[in-house]
C-alpha positions in Angstrom: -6.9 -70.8 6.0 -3.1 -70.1 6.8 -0.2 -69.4 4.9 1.2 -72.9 4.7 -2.4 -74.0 3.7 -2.0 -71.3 0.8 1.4 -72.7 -0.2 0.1 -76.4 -0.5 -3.2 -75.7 -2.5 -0.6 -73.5 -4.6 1.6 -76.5 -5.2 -1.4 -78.9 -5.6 -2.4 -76.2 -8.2 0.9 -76.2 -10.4 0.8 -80.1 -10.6 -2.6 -79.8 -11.6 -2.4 -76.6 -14.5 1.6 -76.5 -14.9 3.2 -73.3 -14.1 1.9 -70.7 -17.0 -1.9 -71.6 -15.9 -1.1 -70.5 -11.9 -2.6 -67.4 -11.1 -4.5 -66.1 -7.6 -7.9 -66.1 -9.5 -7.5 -69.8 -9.9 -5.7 -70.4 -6.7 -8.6 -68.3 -5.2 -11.6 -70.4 -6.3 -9.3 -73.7 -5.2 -9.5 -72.2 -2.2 -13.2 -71.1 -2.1 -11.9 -67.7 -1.2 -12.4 -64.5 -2.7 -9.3 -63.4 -4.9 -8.2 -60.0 -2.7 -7.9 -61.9 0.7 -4.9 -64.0 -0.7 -2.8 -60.5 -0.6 -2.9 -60.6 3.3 -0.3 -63.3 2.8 1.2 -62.4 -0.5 1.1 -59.2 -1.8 2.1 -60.2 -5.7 2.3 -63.3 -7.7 5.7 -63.2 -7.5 5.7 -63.9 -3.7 3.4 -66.4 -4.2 5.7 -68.4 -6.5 9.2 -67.7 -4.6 7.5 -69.4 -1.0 6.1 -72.0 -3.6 9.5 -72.5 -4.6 11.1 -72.5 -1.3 8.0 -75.3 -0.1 8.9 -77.6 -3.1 12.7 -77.7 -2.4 11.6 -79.6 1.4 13.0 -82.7 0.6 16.0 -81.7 -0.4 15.9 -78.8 2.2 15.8 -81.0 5.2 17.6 -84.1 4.1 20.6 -84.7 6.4 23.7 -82.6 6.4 27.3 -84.5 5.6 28.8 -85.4 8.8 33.1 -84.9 8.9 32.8 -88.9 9.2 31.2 -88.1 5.3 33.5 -89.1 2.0 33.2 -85.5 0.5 33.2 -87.2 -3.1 29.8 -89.5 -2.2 28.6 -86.6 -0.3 28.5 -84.3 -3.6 27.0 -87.1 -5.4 24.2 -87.9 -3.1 23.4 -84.5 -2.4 22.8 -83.5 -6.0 20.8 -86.3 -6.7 18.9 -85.3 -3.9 18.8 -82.0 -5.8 17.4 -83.6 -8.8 15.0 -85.9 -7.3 13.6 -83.0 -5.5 12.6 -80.9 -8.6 11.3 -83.9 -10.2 8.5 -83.8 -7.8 6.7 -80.8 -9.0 5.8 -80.5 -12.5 7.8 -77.9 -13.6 9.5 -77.9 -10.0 12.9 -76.7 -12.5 10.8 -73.8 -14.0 9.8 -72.6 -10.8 12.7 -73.2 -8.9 15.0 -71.5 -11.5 15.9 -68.1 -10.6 14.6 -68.5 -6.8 17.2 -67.0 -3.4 17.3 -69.8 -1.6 16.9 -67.1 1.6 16.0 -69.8 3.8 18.2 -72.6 3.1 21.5 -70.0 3.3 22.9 -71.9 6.5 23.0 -75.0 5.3 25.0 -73.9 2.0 27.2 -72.8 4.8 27.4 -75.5 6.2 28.1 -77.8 3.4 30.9 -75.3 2.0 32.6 -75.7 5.4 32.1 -79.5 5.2 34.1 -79.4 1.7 36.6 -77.2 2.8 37.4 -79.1 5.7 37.7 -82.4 3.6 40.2 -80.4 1.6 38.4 -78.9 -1.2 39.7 -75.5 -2.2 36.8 -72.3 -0.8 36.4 -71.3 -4.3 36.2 -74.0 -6.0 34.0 -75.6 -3.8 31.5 -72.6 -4.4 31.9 -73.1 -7.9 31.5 -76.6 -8.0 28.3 -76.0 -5.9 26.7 -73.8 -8.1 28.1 -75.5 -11.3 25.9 -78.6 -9.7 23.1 -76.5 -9.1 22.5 -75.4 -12.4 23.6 -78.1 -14.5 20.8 -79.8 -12.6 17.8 -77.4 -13.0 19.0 -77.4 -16.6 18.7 -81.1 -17.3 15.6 -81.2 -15.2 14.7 -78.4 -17.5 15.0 -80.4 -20.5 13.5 -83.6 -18.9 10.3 -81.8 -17.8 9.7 -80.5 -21.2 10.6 -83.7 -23.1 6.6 -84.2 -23.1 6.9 -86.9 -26.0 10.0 -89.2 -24.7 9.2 -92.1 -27.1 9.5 -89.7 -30.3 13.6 -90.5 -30.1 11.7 -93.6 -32.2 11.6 -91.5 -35.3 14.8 -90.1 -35.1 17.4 -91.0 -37.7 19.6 -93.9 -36.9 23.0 -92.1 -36.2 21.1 -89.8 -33.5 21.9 -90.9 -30.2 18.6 -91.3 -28.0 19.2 -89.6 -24.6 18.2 -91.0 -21.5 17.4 -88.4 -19.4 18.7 -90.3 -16.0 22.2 -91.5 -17.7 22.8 -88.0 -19.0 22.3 -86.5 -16.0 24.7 -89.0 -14.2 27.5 -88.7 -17.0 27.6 -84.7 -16.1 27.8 -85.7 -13.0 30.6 -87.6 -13.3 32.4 -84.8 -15.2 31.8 -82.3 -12.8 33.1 -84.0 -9.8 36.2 -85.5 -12.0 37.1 -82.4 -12.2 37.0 -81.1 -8.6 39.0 -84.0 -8.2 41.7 -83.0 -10.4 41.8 -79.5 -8.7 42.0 -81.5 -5.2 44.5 -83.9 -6.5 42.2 -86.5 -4.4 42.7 -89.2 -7.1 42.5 -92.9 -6.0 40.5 -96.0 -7.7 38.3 -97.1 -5.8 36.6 -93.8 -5.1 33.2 -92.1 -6.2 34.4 -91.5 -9.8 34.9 -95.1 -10.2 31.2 -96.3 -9.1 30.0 -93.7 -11.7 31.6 -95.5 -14.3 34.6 -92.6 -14.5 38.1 -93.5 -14.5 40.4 -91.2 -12.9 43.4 -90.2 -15.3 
């Protein structure tokens, strides 16, 4: 046993119980281990779930970075779909990602501020943009991964819209980079906005 091997039966674990049923006990007897040798590699639960956390965000973590050859308005898109499609993997991937320091992910944040920057987005409002993504996503996925009866929009009355999770979550999207856009001034049919159904003003 090894810490990654730790990590993975922790993850098999939340897909298995959902989050509120991990604990070490369980994790132990997945494990066939007793309970106290788990705290040579974590000392509290609460370590356990932040390298959880950090191991479910892989794909997204090691997807490749935008190149300067990149369109900085795709870029955006792609990589928060990435995002999403990530924390869809885990049940409750949202829930335990939400609230996580993404400590070991910091230089490629870095690196894709610098990419924005030096397509001509504005520092701060390419951090805020950034995190405005960020959690816009873990909400919806939020809301997604607790929608555990998606067909009951049948019984709702007829002047209730029914969302669709997927369209929602492009439509924000859409609205958040529009309005980067506008603070760029990088307007232009054609572009990014226009393939997600956006006109620009």
């Amino acid at each position: 046993m090894n810490r990654e091997a730790v990590i993975a039966e922790a993850l098999g674990l939340l897909d298995e119980v959902g989050l509120d049923a991990v604990s070490t006990r369980r994790l132990a007897k997945r494990l066939n281990v007793e309970q106290p040798s788990l705290y040579w590699y974590f000392r509290t639960k609460k370590d356990l779930l932040a390298a959880m956390a950090e191991a479910a965000m892989t794909p997204h973590a090691t997807a490749p970075l935008p190149t300067p050859d990149d369109d900085w308005r795709d870029w955006f898109l792609d990589n928060t779909r990435s995002f999403r499609r990530t924390l869809l993997m885990r049940r409750h991937g949202a829930r335990l990602h939400a609230g996580s320091t993404p400590t070991g992910d910091l230089d490629r944040i870095r690196r894709k501020m610098d990419f924005l920057v030096a397509s001509g987005v504005p520092e701060r409002d390419a951090q805020m943009a950034m995190l405005a993504a960020s959690r816009f996503t873990v909400g919806s996925v939020l809301e997604e991964q607790a929608d555990t009866c998606p067909g009951a929009s049948a019984d709702l009355p007829a002047d209730v819209p029914v969302i669709d999770h997927e369209s929602a979550f492009e439509a924000g999207l859409a609205l958040i980079l529009n309005g980067l856009v506008h603070r760029t001034g990088a307007y232009g049919w054609g572009d990014p906005l226009s393939r997600c159904g956006v006109a620009p003003e």
